[in-house]
N, C-alpha and C positions, 0 to 999 in steps of 0.2 A: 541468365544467372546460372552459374554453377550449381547441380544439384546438390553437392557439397559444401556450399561456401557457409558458413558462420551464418552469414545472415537469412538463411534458408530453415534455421532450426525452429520446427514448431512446438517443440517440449524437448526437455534435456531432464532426465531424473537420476539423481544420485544422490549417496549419502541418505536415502532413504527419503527425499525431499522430489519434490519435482517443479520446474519453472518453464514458465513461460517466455524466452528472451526479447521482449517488444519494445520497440520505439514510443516514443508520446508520439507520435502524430498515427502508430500503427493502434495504441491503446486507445486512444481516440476515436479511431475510426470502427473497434469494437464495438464502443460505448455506442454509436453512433447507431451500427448493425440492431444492436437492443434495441435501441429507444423507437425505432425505424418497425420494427418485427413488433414491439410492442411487448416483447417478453418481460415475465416479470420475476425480479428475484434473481439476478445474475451479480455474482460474485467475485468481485476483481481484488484479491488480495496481493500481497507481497513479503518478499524472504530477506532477512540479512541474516547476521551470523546468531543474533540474541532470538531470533524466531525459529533458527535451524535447530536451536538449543534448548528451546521447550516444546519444540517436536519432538524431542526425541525422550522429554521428559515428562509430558503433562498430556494424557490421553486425549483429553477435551480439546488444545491446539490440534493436534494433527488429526482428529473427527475435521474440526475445522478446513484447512485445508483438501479436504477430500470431497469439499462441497464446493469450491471454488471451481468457476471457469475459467478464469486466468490468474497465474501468479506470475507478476513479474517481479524483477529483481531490483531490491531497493540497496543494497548495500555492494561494495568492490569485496566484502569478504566471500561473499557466494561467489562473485567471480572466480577470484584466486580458488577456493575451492573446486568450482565446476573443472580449472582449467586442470590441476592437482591429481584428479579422477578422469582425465581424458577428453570434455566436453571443450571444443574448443571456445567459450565464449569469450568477448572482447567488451573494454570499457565501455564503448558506445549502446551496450545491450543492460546498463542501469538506468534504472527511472529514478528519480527521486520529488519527491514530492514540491521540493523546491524549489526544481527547475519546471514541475509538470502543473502545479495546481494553474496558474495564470494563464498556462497554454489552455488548459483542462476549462475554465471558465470561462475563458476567450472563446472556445468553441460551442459552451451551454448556451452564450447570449449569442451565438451567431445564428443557430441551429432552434431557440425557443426552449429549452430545455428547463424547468425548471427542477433547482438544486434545495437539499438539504443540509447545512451544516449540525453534526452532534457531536460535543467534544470542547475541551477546550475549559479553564474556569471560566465563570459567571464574569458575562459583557467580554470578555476577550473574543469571541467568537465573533458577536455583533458587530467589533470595531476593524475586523476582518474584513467580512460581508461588506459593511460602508466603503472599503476602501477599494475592494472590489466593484462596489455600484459604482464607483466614480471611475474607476479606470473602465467599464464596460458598463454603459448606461443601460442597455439593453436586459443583462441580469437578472434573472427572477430569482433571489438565493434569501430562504431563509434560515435561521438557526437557533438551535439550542444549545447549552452546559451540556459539560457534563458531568458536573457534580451532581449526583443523583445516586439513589439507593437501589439497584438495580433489584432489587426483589420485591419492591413494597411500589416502586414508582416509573416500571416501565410500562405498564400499562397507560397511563398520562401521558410520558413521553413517544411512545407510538399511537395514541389520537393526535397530538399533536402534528406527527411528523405524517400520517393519513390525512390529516384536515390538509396541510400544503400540496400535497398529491405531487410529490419530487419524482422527477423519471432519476434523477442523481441522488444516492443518498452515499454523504462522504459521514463516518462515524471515526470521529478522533478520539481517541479515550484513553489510549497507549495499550501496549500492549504486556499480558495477556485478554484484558478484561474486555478490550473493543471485539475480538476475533470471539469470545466466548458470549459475548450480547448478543450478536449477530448471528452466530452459530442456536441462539435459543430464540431468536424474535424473526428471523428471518421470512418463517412463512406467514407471520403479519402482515408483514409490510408489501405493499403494491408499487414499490419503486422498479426500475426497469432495472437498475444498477446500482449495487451496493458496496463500497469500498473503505477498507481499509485505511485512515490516513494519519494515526499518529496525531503529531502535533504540528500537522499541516499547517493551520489559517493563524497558529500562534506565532511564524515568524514574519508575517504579512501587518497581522497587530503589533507587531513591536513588543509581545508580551517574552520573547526571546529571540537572541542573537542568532543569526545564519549565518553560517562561517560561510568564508571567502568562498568564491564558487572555485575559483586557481584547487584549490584545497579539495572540494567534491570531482574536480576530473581528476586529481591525482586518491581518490582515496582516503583523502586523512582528515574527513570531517569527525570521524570520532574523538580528535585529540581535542579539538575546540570545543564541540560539548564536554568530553570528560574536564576538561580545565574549569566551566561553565559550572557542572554539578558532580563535583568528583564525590561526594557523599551517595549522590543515588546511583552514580553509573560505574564507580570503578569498579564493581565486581562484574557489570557487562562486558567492560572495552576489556579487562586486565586479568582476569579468572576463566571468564566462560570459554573464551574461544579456542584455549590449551584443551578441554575436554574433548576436544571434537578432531582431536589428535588420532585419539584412540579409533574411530570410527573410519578416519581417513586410510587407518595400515588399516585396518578389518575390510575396506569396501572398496578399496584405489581398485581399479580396474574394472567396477562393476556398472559402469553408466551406461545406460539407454538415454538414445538419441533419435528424434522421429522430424526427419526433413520434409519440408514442404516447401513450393514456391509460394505462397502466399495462404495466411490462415483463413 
């Protein structure tokens, strides 16, 4: 392999962000490295352009990502960005949750792993999990809501999630509030892996639509959510990401790049 080639990049930072560019089968085999080493507490977060944008606004996010071990890239606007500022990164270097959870769970039951679901409303999560025990019987995955009072009742919910003893903990709660739970409970928790996942296990429930996958290689899964909840999302898809205009003429030219043949 080319010491240059795209696929060789072990961290690309810019715009005041830094990522991780990995494959699901290369984040996988992260997970795998943890669970294997027995480390505990290792933090696999992710960026799109509504994450770049309360990085650069909301102290407590970017404390957050400074704890992580890997971020990789969950949206094509970080692409276009990265590529914007010099990093050459390419489509194939997004994960998203929807093409990765099934892969991701496929390799818990291969491997013995067992997973934590937290996130998600009350029984969407559960009806998740079932659907996942049926596609991979093997599966240890259990879960929680997460509708919950994060000040009064996580204590409860991490006994909870220590009594399962997960080497996987996926926390879906949207974001900012899942990266800022995390970022304050994390040295509780005895999981080997803790991740990031939105509303992962909600389009497996059927609790929401997953736009056409045609639409996630081309980028434009934002429009089918926004159409989906244009009350909650049109200032993410259609405001925020003009703000980061400003940062792009303030910082174009300024990325670090740190290659490697294999992390």
């Amino acid at each position: 392999m080319n010491k240059f080639s795209p696929f060789s990049i072990k961290r690309a930072a810019f715009l005041n962000i830094a990522v991780n560019p990995l494959s699901i089968s290369e984040l996988n085999d992260f997970i795998a490295q943890v669970c294997a080493a027995n480390r505990r507490g290792s933090i696999i977060a992710n960026h799109n352009l509504h994450s770049v944008y309360l990085a650069h606004r909301d102290e407590a996010m970017a404390s957050f990502y400074s704890l992580a071990d890997r971020t990789h890239i969950d949206g094509m606007g970080v692409v276009l960005l990265g590529r914007l500022c010099g990093v050459p990164l390419q489509r194939s270097m997004r994960v998203t949750y929807v093409d990765w959870l099934p892969q991701l769970l496929g390799r818990a039951a291969q491997e013995g792993w067992r997973v934590f679901y937290l996130g998600s409303r009350p029984g969407v999560a559960e009806v998740g999990a079932q659907r996942f025990r049926r596609m991979f019987p093997d599966l240890k995955i259990s879960s929680h809501h997460g509708y919950f009072d994060t000040a009064t009742d996580s204590g409860r919910i991490i006994d909870l999630i220590q009594a399962a003893q997960p080497n996987v903990l996926l926390v879906g709660m949207g974001m900012p509030r899942q990266e800022k739970w995390i970022a304050e409970n994390y040295h509780r928790l005895s999981a080997n892996v803790i991740l990031t996942a939105g509303a992962a296990i909600d389009y497996f429930a059927n609790a929401a639509v997953a736009p056409p996958r045609w639409m996630g290689r081309l980028g434009l899964e934002w429009t089918c959510r926004l159409v989906a909840e244009p009350a909650r999302l049109w200032r993410r898809y259609l405001v925020e990401p003009w703000s980061l205009l400003r940062l792009l003429v303030q910082e174009r030219g300024s990325a670090q790049i740190d290659f490697a043949e294999r992390l």
